[in-house]
C-alpha positions as CSV (number, residue, x, y, z in Angstrom):
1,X,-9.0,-38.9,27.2
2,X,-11.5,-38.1,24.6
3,X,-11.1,-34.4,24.9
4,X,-7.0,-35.7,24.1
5,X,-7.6,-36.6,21.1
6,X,-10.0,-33.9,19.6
7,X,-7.1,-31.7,20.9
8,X,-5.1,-33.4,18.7
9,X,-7.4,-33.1,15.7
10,X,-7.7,-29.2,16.5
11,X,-3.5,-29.3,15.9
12,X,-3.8,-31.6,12.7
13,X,-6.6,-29.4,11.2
14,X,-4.7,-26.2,11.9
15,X,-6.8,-24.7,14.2
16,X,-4.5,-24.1,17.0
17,X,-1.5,-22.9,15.1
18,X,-3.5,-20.1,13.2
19,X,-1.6,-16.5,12.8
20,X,-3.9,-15.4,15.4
21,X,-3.6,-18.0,18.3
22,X,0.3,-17.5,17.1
23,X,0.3,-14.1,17.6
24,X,-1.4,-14.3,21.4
25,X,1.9,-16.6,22.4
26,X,0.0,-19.7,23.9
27,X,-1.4,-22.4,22.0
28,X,-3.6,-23.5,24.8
29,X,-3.5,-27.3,24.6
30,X,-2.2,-29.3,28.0
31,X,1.0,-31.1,27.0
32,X,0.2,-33.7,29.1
33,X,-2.7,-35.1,27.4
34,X,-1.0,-34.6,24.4
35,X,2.0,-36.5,25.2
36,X,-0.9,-39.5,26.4
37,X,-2.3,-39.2,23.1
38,X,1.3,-39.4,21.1
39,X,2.3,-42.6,23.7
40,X,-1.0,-44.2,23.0
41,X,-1.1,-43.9,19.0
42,X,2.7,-44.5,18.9
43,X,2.0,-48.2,21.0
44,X,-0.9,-49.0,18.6
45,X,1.5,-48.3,15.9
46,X,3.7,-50.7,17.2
47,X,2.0,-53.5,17.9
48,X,1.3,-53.5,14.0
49,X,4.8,-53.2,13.2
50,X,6.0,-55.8,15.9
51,X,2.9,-57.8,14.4
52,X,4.0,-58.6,11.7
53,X,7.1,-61.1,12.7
54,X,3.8,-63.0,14.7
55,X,1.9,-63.3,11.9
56,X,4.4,-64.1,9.3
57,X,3.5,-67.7,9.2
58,X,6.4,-69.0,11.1
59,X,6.3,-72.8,12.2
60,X,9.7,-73.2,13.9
61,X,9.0,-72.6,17.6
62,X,12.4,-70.4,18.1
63,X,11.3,-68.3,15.7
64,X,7.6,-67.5,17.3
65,X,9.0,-66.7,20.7
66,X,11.6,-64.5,19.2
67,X,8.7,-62.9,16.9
68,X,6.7,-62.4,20.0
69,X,9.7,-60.7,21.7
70,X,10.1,-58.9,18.8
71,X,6.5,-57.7,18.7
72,X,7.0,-56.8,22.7
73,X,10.5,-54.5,22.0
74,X,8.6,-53.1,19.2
75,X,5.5,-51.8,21.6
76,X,8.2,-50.5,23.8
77,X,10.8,-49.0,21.9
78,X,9.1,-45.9,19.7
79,X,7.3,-44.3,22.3
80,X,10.8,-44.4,24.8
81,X,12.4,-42.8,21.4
82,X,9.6,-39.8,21.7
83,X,9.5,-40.0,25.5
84,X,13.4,-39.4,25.4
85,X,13.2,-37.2,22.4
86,X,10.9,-34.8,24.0
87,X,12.8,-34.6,27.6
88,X,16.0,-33.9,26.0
89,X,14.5,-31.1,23.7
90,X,12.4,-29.2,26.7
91,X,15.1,-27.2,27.8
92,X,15.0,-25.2,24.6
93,X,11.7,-24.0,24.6
C-alpha cells in the first residue's frame, strides 16, 4: 500500500508523465493500486465532508441520526462516482 501511494506522488510530481516515459507508450504504474489509492483518499475525503452535518452542533435527535446518515452516504457516494466513472470510460483507452 505504501509503494501506492509513492506511486501516486511519482504522477503528482510529474515524474511518470515526462516526454520520455510518454514517448516509450507505457507509464508503468499498476492501475490497480492506483484505483486503491484514489478509493481510499476519496473515503477520507468524505468522511470530512459527511462530518460536518455531525459536528454541526445539532441537539434535536432527528437531526443527528439523519447527519450521521448523511455522513455514511457521503463516505459512500464519491468513490462509487469514480468507481463508475472510470468503468464507463475504460473502453476508450
Amino acid at each position: 500500500m505504501l509503494n501506492s501511494f509513492r506511486q501516486l506522488d511519482t504522477i503528482l510530481r510529474g515524474d511518470a508523465t515526462r516526454l520520455s516515459s510518454l514517448q516509450q507508450g507505457q507509464i508503468g504504474i499498476p492501475i490497480a493500486g492506483l484505483t486503491f489509492v484514489l478509493l481510499t483518499l476519496g473515503i477520507v475525503y468524505d468522511i470530512c465532508m459527511g462530518a460536518f452535518a455531525v459536528i454541526n452542533g445539532y441537539t434535536n435527535e432527528d437531526v443527528v441520526a439523519d447527519a450521521w446518515m448523511q455522513m455514511f452516504a457521503s463516505t459512500v457516494k464519491l468513490p462509487l462516482l469514480f468507481l463508475l466513472t472510470l468503468f464507463i470510460t475504460f473502453p476508450s483507452w
